[in-house]
C-alpha angles and dihedrals in degrees: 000000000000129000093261087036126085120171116197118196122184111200114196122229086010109297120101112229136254108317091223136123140191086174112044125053116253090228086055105038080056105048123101135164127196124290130201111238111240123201138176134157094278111017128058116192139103150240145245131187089279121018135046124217115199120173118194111227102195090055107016094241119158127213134178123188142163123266086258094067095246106133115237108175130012143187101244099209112024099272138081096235141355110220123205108190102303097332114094132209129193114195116202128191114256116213110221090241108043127105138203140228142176133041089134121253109358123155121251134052127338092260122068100204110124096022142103135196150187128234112210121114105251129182094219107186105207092357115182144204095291100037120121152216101010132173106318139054116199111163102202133098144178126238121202134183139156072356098303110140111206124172143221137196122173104199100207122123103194115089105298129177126207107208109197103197098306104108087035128025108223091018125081115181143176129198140146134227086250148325127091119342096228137134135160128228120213131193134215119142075199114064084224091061096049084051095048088047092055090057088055096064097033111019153255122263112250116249105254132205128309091245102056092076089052114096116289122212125206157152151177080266151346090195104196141016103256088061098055093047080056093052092044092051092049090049086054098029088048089049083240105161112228137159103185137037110192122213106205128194099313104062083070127096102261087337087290110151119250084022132112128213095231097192095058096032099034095160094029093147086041087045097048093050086046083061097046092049076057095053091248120125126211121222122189127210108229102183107204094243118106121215102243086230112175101177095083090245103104107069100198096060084040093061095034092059090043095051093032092237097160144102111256138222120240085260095055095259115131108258112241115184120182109258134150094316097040123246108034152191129186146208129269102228096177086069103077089205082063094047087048087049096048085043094056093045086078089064088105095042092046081056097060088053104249115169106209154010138232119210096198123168095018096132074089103267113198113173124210099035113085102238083062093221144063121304124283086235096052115140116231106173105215101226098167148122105271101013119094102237111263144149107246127182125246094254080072092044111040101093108042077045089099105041088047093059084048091053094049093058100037092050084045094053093052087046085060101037114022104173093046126090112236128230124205128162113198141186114198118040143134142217110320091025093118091081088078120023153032109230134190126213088257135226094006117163141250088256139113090227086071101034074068100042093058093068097065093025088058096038090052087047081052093049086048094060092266099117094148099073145125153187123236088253101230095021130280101234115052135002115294120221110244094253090047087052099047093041086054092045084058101048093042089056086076095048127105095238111027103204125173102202137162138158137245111285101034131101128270111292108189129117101266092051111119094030136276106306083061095047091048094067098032091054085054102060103043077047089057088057098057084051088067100037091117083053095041092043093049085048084055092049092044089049088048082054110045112006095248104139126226101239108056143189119235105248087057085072108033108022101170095045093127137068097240094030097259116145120282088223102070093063094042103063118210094352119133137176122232098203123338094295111045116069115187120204114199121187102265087220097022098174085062103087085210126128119257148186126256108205111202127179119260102276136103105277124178118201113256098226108044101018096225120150112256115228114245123200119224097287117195107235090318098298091114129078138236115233124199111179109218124206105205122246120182087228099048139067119188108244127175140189127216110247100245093042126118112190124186128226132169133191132302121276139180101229135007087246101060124080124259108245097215152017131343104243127215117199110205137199129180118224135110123322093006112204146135147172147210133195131193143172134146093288098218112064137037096254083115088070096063095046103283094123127108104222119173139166139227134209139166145174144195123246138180096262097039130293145325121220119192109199101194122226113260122261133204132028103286127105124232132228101234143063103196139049124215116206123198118180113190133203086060123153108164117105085217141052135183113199119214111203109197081339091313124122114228121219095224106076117220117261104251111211106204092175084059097027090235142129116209137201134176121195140143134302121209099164102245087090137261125235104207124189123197117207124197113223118191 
């Protein structure tokens, strides 16, 4: 297909299957570029630019390597595939020293070696470090070895498994009950470039609005009006910066879905514009089940019948399973009329004003039958571009279910709205799935055990094409205690999407709960987020472009951080990057109020908040690693930034929506290849999308008197909300500084900082760019 991107299809009885795709998009499913024909005496194949096919004749086995002759993917047994009825297996080699990533959010560590899984959206109520399978099914990992980075996407939408060396040792292999037999290799040898590829078949997600990386707050539920408007006036009143309040399940007429409950929400569409006058969004929650209503008085199920929207029994009847409005009937997403329909059915909330919308319980969720979900037998009738029409039964459909209910809303919303950039947050999704919505790791639990499994479980979902994810900061299920919350509120500052969330029957979860001391540091560190908003929102626009996520593994960023080429992760406990500049460093048992090390790879690092330069040891070729050892402060949550990053900043608010009073900042710290970037629109339309964006770029260098900083011209349309530039390099001792403008010494000498190590400037920015010298004088 490219010249990194092989697809391998395997057709029974002769005949390929179906050439049709949820996942993949049809302009890449259909790309190809020239190959060389390769032939020996026993292997026919060819090669790229970049890959080698070989396929054995004598066994069948199939390998694929790089030009270079490494091996990067081998039949494990001689032949392409091992069929069991109508269920298919493909065994693949497994080097002793390659590791896994990616299935989305799957419970367990980081790496998936030695471990198997199931993929069939589940609605797992407390599920726990061993539970699987859980609410999405994302069929595509990441293979890395001696820091080669290969993937792997098995497009198959019946229930599929991916076994890594557990039930074999040497062997790791992948395979479905039935469907296609296709899956898709894609080459780095950077792990970025496998993951920018896989957003060129599938997609990238689309950057959303501004608001949706403020701080979210939620429950299971804010029952009536008058207690959101309370939650909405000690946010304000407590300077909490905040962007969302959520309504779950119960501000809905008798939990029916595109309802209101108009006693305990009597001025909803009034209440909503009073929020937003406040800079705080609302998002609903529309669960996808329909209320089987037969009095004529619940319009969705009235349209829906009219217009035979919904999934079918094998006799033709329309299927109703029992959910959070009783009797049920849902919607047949594989029918794009239906989508068009469900999409339309948002036209009165879009009116209100909400903001955005929440898909909950799509894996499908049935309560009262024991599978929790549809039949197996279900009928859902494909009426789509690129698929032949057919009826298919829900063991096909199960797991694009979700992502098909996503797509419906999120394609409905921009109907409605087409200048206006939509916001879903779904649950249950699979591969492909980023194109429409936003998702969260589900009903996780109070505990520190799951304050620690968020980390691996967001950074896989990262690695599956699902950057824009969260956590329910403090746990969905149970009353954290108040170190548990605030330890969560820290780390969830540094999360794509930063969601306070809790269910009926706990105690209050927001931030002023336990008193001040506790909402003092809580309140930091959310403020700190909104500090960073300019760093955190060009993240979001890189990730729309290329697929990168936002959260990242080490080894994303430094794949050859080790001697023999293993993941740096596996030394360095919970840590994660946001971007390629910011490592956090939680605490890997962080209920144990132990010290502990902080491994960093072997480049320069300066602490976040201080700084200060971080010693590094003599390093060999950077193969070596950088330890800190922590000692843990409830207050405090080690945080460091890369040496040749620049990172901007800009001053507190208290919303995403109102306007910074004051300069841009630009941290700066010295170090190899300095650079940085921001980006910057309106962060609500799609105006971006036709040239009114600000975009600039950073450099800087070292020189023998102090250091060079390079501000780049804007570019784009839009305008942007501040007048000066402040610009603070780091790693400065000297007591003195001269500033050179354009090689022209200025009269007013910089501020030092010897507490931060830092020397700082403010001038003007008139957007066709500054060079700025800072000299040390002794």
């Amino acid at each position: 297909m490219r010249d990194d991107v092989l697809r391998v299809r395997v057709g029974v009885s002769g005949e390929l299957p179906e050439d049709a795709s949820w996942a993949v998009l049809n302009d890449s499913r259909t790309h190809r570029v020239e190959v060389k024909a390769e032939r020996s005496a026993d292997t026919i194949g060819f090669a790229t630019h970049s890959l080698r096919v070989k396929f054995r004749l004598s066994d069948s086995r199939l390998t694929v390597s790089d030009i270079a002759g490494s091996v990067l993917q081998e039949d494990a047994f001689g032949w392409p595939v091992e069929f069991h009825g109508e269920a298919f297996r493909i065994y693949k080699r497994m080097p002793e020293d390659e590791h896994y990533f990616g299935l989305g959010d799957k419970v367990g560590p980081l790496d998936r070696r030695n471990q198997a899984f199931t993929l069939w959206n589940s609605d797992i109520y407390s599920f726990q470090e061993s539970t699987d399978p859980i609410y999405k099914s994302i069929p595509f990992f990441m293979t890395f070895r001696h820091g080669r980075a290969c993937g792997v996407l098995l497009d198959n939408t019946w229930r599929s498994s991916f076994d890594f060396g557990k039930q074999s040792a040497g062997v790791y292999s992948f395979g479905a009950e039935n469907g296609p037999i296709d899956y898709y290799l894609i080459y780095g040898p950077e792990p970025k470039q496998v993951l920018t590829a896989y957003a060129w078949l599938t997609g990238a997600p689309p950057l959303p609005p501004l608001w949706t990386f403020g701080y979210q707050q939620s429950r299971y539920s804010y029952e009536t009006e008058a207690r959101v408007r309370e939650i909405a006036a000690r946010l304000r009143q407590d300077r909490i910066p905040a962007d969302a309040i959520y309504l779950d399940i119960d501000f809905q007429q008798e939990h029916r879905p595109f309802t209101v409950n108009t006693e305990s929400f009597p001025h909803f569409s009034e209440m909503v514009s009073d929020l937003k006058k406040q800079n705080l969004h609302v998002v609903a929650i529309t669960d996808l089940h329909i209320a089987d209503v037969h009095d004529g008085t619940y319009t969705p199920y009235v349209s829906g019948m009219k217009g035979d929207q919904f999934v079918k029994n094998p006799d033709g009847s329309t299927y109703v399973g029992v959910v959070w409005p009783g009797p049920s009937v849902f919607p047949d997403f594989t029918r794009r009329q239906s989508r068009e329909w469900w999409g339309s059915l948002y036209k009165k909330f879009v009116q209100d004003g909400i903001s955005g919308f929440w898909n909950d319980m799509n894996e499908p969720s049935i309560f009262k039958v024991s599978s929790g979900t549809m039949p197996d037998d279900i009928q859902h009738r494909i009426d789509e571009p690129g698929f032949a029409k057919r009826t298919a039964t829900h063991l096909e459909i199960h797991n694009v279910y979700g992502m098909e209910n996503s797509r419906a809303t999120y394609e409905g919303l921009l109907k409605l709205q087409p200048n206006q950039r939509p916001f879903v947050l779904t649950r249950a999704t699979y591969a492909g799935g980023q194109r429409y919505a936003a998702t969260w790791t589900g009903d996780n639990s109070s505990t520190w055990n799951h304050l620690r499994l968020s980390t691996p479980m967001l950074l896989n979902l990262g690695l599956s094409g699902f950057g824009l994810s969260g956590a329910d900061v403090g746990g969905f299920i149970g009353t954290p205690t108040p170190e548990l919350l605030t330890k969560w509120f820290e780390v969830g500052a540094f999360h794509p999407i930063y969601r306070d969330h809790t269910e009926k029957g706990t105690a209050d979860q927001e931030p002023w709960v336990h008193g001040a001391a506790q909402e003092d540091v809580r309140r930091r560190f959310i403020e700190e987020r909104y500090r960073l908003m300019p760093y955190i929102y060009s993240l979001a626009e890189e990730m729309s472009r290329t697929g990168v996520p936002m959260l990242r593994p080490m080894f994303l960023e430094f794949p050859k951080a080790t001697g023999d080429g293993h993941p740096f992760d596996i030394d360095a406990g919970n840590e994660f990057l946001l971007g390629p500049d910011i490592l956090v460093a939680p605490a890997p048992f962080p209920e144990k109020p132990f010290p502990y090390e902080v491994k960093l790879p072997a480049v320069d690092w300066y602490d976040y908040w201080t700084g200060k330069h971080v010693p590094q040891p003599a390093a060999d070729g950077g193969a070596g690693d950088v330890r800190v050892t922590v000692h843990p402060e409830l207050d405090q949550l080690p945080v460091f930034v890369r040496a040749g990053a620049i990172v901007p900043m800009q001053p507190l608010t208290q919303s995403t929506g109102e306007i910074p009073q004051g300069p841009l900042t630009l941290r700066v710290y010295p170090g190899k290849d300095c650079l940085g970037g921001l980006y910057l629109d309106d962060g609500i339309s799609m105006a971006y999308a036709h040239g009114d964006y600000l975009r600039m770029k950073f450099t800087c260098e070292e020189t023998p008197a102090g250091v060079r900083v390079h501000i780049g011209e804007h570019t784009g349309t839009y305008q942007a909300w501040w007048k000066q530039v402040r610009v603070e390099v780091y790693g400065w001792n000297s007591p003195k500084a001269d500033v050179l403008v354009s090689g022209k010494q200025l009269s007013d000498p910089p501020s030092v900082d010897s507490t931060r190590d830092s020397v700082a400037i403010e001038l003007p920015d008139t957007g066709h760019g500054l060079d700025v010298e800072l000299r040390a004088v002794e």
